[in-house]
FIMI-253226 format. One line per field, with one value per residue (C-alpha): residue number from 1; y, z, x negated. Coordinates in pm, 1 decimal. Layout:
# residues N
resi = c(NUM|...) $
yy = c(Y|...) $
zz = c(Z|...) $
xx = c(X|...) $
END
This chain:
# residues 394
resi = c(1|2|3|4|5|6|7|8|9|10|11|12|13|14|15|16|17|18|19|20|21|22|23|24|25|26|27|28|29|30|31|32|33|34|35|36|37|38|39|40|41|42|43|44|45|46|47|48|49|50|51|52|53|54|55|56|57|58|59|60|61|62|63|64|65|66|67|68|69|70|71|72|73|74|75|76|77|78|79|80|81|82|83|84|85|86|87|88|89|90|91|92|93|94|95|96|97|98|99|100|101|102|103|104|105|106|107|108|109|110|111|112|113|114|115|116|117|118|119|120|121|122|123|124|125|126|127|128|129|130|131|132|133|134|135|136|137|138|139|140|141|142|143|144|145|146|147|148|149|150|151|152|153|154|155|156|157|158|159|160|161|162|163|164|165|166|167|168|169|170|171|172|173|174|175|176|177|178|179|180|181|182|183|184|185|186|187|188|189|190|191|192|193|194|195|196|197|198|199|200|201|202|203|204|205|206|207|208|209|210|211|212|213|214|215|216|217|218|219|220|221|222|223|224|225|226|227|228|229|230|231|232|233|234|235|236|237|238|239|240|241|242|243|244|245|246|247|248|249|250|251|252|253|254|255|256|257|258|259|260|261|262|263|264|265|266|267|268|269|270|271|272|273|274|275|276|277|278|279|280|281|282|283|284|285|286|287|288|289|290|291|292|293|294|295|296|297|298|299|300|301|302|303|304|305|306|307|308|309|310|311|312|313|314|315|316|317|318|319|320|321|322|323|324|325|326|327|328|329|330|331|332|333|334|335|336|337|338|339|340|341|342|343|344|345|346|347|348|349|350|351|352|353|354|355|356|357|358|359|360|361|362|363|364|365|366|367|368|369|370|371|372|373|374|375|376|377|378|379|380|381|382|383|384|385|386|387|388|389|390|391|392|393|394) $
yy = c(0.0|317.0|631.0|906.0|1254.3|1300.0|1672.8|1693.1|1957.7|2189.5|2483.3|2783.6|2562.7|2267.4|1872.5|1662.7|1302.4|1185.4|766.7|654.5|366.2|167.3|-173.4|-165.3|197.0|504.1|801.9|1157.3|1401.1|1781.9|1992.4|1881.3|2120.0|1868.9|2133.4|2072.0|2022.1|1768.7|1566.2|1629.7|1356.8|1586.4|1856.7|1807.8|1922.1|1578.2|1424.4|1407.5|1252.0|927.9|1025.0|1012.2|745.0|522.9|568.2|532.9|176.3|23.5|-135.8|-422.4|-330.0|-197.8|161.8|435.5|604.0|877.8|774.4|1146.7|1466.2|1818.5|2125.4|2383.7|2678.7|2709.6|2882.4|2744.8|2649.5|2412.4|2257.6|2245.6|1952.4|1772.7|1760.4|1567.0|1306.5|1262.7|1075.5|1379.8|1269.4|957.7|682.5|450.3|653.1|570.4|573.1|402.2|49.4|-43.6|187.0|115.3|184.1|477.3|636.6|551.8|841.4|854.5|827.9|1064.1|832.7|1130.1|1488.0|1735.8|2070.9|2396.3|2561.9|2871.2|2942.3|2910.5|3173.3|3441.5|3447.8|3763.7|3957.6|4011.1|3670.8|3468.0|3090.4|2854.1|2563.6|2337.8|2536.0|2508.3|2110.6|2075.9|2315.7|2135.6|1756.8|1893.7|2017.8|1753.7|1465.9|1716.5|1699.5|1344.7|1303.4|1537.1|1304.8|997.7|812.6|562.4|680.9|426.1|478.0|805.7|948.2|1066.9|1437.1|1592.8|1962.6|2141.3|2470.4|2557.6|2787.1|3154.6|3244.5|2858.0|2692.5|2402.6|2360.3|2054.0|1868.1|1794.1|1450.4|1546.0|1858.7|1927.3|2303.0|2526.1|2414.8|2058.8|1740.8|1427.9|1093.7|927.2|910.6|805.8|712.8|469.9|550.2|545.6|514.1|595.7|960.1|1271.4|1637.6|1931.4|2193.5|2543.5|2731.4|2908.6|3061.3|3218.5|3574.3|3858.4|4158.4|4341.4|4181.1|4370.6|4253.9|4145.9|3895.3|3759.2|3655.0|3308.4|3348.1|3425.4|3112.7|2846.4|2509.0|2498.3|2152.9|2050.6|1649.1|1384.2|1105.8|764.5|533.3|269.4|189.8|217.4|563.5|757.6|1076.5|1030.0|1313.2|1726.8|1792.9|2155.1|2253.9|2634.5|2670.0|3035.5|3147.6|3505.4|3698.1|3826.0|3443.0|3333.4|3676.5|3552.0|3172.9|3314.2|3546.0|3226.4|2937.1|3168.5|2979.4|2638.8|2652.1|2230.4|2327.6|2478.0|2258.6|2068.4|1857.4|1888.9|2271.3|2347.4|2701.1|2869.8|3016.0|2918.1|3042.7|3373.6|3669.9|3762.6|3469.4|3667.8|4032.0|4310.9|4461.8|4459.0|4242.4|4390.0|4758.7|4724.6|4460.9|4437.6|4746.0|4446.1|4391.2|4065.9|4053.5|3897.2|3713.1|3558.2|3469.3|3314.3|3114.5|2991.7|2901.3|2632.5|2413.8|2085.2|1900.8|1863.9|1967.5|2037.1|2293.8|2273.0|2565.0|2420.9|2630.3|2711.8|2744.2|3009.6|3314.9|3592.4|3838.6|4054.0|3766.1|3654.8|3402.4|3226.4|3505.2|3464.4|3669.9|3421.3|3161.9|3310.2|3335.3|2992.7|2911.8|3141.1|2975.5|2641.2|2732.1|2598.6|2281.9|2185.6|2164.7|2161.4|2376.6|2231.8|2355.3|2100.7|2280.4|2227.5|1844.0|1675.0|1907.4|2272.0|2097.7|1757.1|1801.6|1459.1|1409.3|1463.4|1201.6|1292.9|900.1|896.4|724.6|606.0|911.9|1155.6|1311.8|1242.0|1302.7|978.7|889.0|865.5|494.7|444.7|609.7|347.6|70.5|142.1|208.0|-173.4|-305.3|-113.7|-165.7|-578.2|-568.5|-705.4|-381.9|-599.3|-691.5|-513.7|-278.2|-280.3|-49.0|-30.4) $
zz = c(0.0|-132.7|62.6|-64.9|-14.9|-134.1|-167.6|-165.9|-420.5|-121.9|-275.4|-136.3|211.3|302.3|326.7|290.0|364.8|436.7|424.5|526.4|395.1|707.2|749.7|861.5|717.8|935.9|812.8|902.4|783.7|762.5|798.4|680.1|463.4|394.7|327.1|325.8|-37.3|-32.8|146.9|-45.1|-368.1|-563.0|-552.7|-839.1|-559.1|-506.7|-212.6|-83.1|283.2|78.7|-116.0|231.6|373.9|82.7|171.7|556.1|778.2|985.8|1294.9|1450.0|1484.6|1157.7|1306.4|1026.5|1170.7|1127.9|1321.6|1418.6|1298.2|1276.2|1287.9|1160.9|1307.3|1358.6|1021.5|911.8|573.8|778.4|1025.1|834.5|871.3|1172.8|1373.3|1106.0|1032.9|1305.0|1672.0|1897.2|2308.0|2506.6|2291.7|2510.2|2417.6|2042.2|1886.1|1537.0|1569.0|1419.5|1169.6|808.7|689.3|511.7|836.7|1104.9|1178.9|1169.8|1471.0|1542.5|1801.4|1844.5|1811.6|1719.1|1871.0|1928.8|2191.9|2120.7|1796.6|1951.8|2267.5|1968.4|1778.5|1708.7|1942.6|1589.0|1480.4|1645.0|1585.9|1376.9|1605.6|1407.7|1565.8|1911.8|1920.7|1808.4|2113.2|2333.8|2251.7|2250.5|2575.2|2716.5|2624.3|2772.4|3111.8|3072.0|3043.3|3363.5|3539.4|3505.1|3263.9|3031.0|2730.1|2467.2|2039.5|2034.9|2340.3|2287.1|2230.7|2074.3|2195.0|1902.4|2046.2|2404.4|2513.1|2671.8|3028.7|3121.6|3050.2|2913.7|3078.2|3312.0|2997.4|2860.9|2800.9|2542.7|2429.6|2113.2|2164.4|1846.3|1677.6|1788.8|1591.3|1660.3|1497.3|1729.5|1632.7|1894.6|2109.9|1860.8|1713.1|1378.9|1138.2|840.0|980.6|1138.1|1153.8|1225.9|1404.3|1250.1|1396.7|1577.1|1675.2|2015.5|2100.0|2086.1|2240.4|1942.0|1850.7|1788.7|1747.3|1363.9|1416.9|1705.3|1495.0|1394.0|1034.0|1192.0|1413.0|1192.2|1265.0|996.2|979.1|719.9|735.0|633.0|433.8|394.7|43.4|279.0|572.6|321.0|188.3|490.5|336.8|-5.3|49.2|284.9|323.5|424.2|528.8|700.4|715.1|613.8|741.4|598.4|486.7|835.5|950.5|624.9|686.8|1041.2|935.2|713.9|965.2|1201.4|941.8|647.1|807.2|759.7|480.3|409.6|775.9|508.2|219.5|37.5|-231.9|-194.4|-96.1|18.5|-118.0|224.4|281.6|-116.2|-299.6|-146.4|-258.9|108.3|215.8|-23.0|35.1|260.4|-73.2|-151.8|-546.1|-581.3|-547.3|-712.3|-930.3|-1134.4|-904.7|-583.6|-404.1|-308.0|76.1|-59.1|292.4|236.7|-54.7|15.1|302.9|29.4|-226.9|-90.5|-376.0|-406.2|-780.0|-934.3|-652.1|-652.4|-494.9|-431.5|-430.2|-244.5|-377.1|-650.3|-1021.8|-1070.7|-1285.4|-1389.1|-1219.8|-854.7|-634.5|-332.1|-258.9|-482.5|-662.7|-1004.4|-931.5|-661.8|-877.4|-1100.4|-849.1|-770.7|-1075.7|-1089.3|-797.5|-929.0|-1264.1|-1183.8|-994.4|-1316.1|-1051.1|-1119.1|-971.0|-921.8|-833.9|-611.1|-879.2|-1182.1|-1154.1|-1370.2|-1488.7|-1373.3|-1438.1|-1247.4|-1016.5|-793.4|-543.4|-677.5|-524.6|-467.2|-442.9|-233.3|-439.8|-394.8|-670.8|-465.6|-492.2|-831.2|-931.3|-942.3|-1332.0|-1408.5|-1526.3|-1201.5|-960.0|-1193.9|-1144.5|-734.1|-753.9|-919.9|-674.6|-406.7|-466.9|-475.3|-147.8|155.0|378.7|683.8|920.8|1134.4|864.4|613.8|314.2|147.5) $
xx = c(0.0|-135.6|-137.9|82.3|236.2|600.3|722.2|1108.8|1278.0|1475.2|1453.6|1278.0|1201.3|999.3|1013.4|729.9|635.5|312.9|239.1|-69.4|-275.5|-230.3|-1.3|235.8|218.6|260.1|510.1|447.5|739.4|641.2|946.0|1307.5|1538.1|1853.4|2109.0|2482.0|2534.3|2276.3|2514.0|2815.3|2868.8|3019.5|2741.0|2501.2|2195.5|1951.4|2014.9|1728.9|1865.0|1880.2|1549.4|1403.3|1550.0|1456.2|1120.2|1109.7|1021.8|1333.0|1209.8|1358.0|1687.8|1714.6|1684.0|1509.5|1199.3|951.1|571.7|585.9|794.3|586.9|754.4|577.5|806.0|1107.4|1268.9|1621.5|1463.2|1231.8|1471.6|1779.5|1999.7|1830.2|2100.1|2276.0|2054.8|1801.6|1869.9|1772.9|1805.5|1699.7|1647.0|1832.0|2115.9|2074.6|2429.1|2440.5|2288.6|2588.2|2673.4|2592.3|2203.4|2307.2|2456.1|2202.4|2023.5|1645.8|1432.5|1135.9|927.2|645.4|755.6|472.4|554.6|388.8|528.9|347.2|593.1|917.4|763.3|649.5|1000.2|1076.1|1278.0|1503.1|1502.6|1778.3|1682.9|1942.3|2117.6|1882.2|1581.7|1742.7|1824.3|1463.5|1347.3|1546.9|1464.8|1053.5|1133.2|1285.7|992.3|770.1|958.5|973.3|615.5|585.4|792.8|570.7|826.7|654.2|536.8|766.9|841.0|1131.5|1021.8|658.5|601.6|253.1|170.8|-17.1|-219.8|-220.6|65.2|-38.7|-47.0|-172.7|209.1|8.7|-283.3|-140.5|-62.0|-398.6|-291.8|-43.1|-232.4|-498.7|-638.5|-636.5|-946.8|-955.0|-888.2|-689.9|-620.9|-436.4|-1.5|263.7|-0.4|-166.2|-530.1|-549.0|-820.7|-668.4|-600.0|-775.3|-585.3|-759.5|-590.6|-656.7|-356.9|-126.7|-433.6|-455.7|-371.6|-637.8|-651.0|-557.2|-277.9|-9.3|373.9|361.5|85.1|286.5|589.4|706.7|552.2|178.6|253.1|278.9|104.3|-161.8|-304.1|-551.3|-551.1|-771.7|-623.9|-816.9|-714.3|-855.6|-1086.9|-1366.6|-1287.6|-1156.2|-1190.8|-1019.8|-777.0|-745.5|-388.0|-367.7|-71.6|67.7|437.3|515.1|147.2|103.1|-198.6|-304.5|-361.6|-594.4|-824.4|-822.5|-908.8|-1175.8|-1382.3|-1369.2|-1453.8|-1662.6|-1999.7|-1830.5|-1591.4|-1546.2|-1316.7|-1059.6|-1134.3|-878.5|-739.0|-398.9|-284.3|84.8|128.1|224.7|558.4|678.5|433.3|479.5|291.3|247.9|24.1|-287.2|-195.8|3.4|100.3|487.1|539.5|842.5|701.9|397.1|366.4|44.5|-84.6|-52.6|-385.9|-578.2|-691.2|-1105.6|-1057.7|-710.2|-801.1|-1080.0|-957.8|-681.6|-945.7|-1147.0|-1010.2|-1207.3|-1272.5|-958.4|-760.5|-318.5|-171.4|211.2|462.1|751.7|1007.5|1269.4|1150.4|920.5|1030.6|859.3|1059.9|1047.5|1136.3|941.5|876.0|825.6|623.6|463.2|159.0|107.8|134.6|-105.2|-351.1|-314.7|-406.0|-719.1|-865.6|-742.4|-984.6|-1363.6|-1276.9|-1013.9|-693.7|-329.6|-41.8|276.7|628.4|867.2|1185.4|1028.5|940.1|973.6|1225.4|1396.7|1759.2|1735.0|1402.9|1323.8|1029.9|692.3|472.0|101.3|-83.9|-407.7|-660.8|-1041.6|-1071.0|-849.7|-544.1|-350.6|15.7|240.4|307.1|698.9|585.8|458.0|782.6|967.4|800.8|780.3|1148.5|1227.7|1011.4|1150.2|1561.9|1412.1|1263.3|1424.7|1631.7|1578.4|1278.1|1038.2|923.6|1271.9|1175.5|849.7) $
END
């Protein structure tokens, strides 16, 4: 079993699922945007609930699960529709065992939290009930943990970057610091694996109330992906949320002396493809005229050979919207030039009228886009395999 990155077509939000190389293989989802009409038959929008749950383990009582769930902040087009398919509480208290497959909802056995983005949302920003169930349900594995209950699959929590004021400092055992790495998921090391984490970065001095917002906290993670025990770094998955243009000059000063920190060969554009991830300029306003922060940039252009960079968004037009934003798309591209990389858009594959998930496969030779030939074949193999057992889909 290959590794592989599958980028769901949301829209203008994110939902991507990464499967390691291990066996039985381990399933990290990144964000979930399964909007109402997904779930509605007579909508023409993909449904990308059953997209996602044709792709996830069942464990032994036939109950769909995610290894480990990261949100990267807590933005309606990054939450959406969690409520509705995920089992959120005690997992003891796990409702649908026997419901059809199609209606179970998915477990999360390790949430990945940081509490650091939820504590800087804007005073303006009033978070969606998606946002709040996830707050809650990080909240309460945390208390759990304080409590001395055991550790078990659905009711492990992950705290990524220490909270302010010492909140987290008695929770070392579920905490990686801001600049740290880890491999281990729900509790389990793993070889195939190894995240570093590059943000939310702690607060300065000089901070002032923009850089303290729920954009500027995004968990930025850039991960290691092994094809196999042989080739453990076949693959950097960096990955930001909606991390704007003050964060990558920020990443920059701190990793310009050791740039392979930020290297990668699969990019996901940060908040859309949005022109305000490279520069404080407005698009809209001043077009052409815009300005490139060097540093932002930079941090955003430590492109390996033949790298991808995703924009998880809508089709890109050649208009004033942003995100996504064409100019950021073109600069994509421009940095995507000397190592002979490709840039890719989650609404325009394989087509702008009927997009489907574009699978990234984790190779000996890198990262590579999944051949339609090939998302066939996996498909016939996958609607013959067995739904039942440990491990159900595969």
């Amino acid at each position: 079993m290959s590794a592989m990155i599958t980028f769901f077509p949301v829209g203008c939000g994110d939902m991507a699922l990464v499967r390691l190389a291990d066996e039985p293989a381990t399933h990290i989802l990144i964000d979930v945007n399964i909007r109402g009409a997904a779930d509605d038959p007579d909508d023409p929008i993909r449904d990308v609930a059953a997209d996602l749950r044709a792709r996830l383990p069942r464990d032994d009582r036939g109950r769909p699960y995610v290894d480990a769930f990261l949100l990267s902040h807590p933005d309606k087009d990054h939450c959406t529709g969690l409520q509705n398919h995920f089992h959120l509480g005690p997992i003891a208290d796990y409702p649908d065992d026997k419901a059809p497959d199609h209606l179970k909802k998915i477990v999360i056995r390790e949430i990945w939290s940081s509490p650091m983005v939820f504590r800087r949302a804007s005073r303006t920003h009033t978070l969606c009930e998606d946002a709040k169930a996830f707050n809650r349900e990080a909240k309460r594995r945390v208390q759990r943990f304080k409590e001395g209950l055991p550790l078990i699959d659905g009711e492990r929590v992950l705290i990524l970057g220490e909270d302010e004021n010492g909140k987290t400092d008695a929770l070392t055992a579920i905490l990686v610091r801001t600049g740290n790495t880890f491999s281990a998921i729900n509790g389990r090391a793993n070889s195939y694996f190894q995240a570093h984490l590059l943000g939310p970065l702690p607060r300065q001095p000089e901070d002032d109330e923009a850089l303290l917002s729920k954009n500027h906290s995004s968990t930025v993670l850039n991960m290691r992906l092994a094809s196999s025990l042989l080739r453990q770094d076949s693959c950097h998955f960096l990955t930001a949320g909606d991390a704007e243009v003050a964060i990558w000059e920020r990443l920059w000063r701190r990793y310009q002396a050791t740039p392979e920190v930020l290297a990668y060969d699969v990019l996901l554009a940060p908040h859309h493809c949005s022109w305000h991830s490279l520069s404080y300029d407005s698009w809209s306003a001043l077009r052409e005229q815009a300005k490139v922060a060097p540093d932002a940039r930079s941090a955003l252009a430590q492109a390996k050979f033949g790298a991808l960079i995703i924009a998880s968004s809508k089709p890109i037009q050649d208009d004033d919207c942003d995100p996504p934003c064409i100019r950021a798309k073109h600069e994509y591209q421009s940095i995507l030039s000397r190592p002979g990389g490709l840039f890719l858009c989650t609404g325009e594959e394989p087509n702008r009228s009927a997009p489907e998930p574009l699978e990234i496969e984790i190779t000996a030779a890198g990262a590579k886009k999944k051949t339609a030939r090939a998302r066939g074949v996996a498909a016939v193999a996958a609607a013959a395999a067995p739904r039942a057992g440990t491990h159900g889909l595969r």
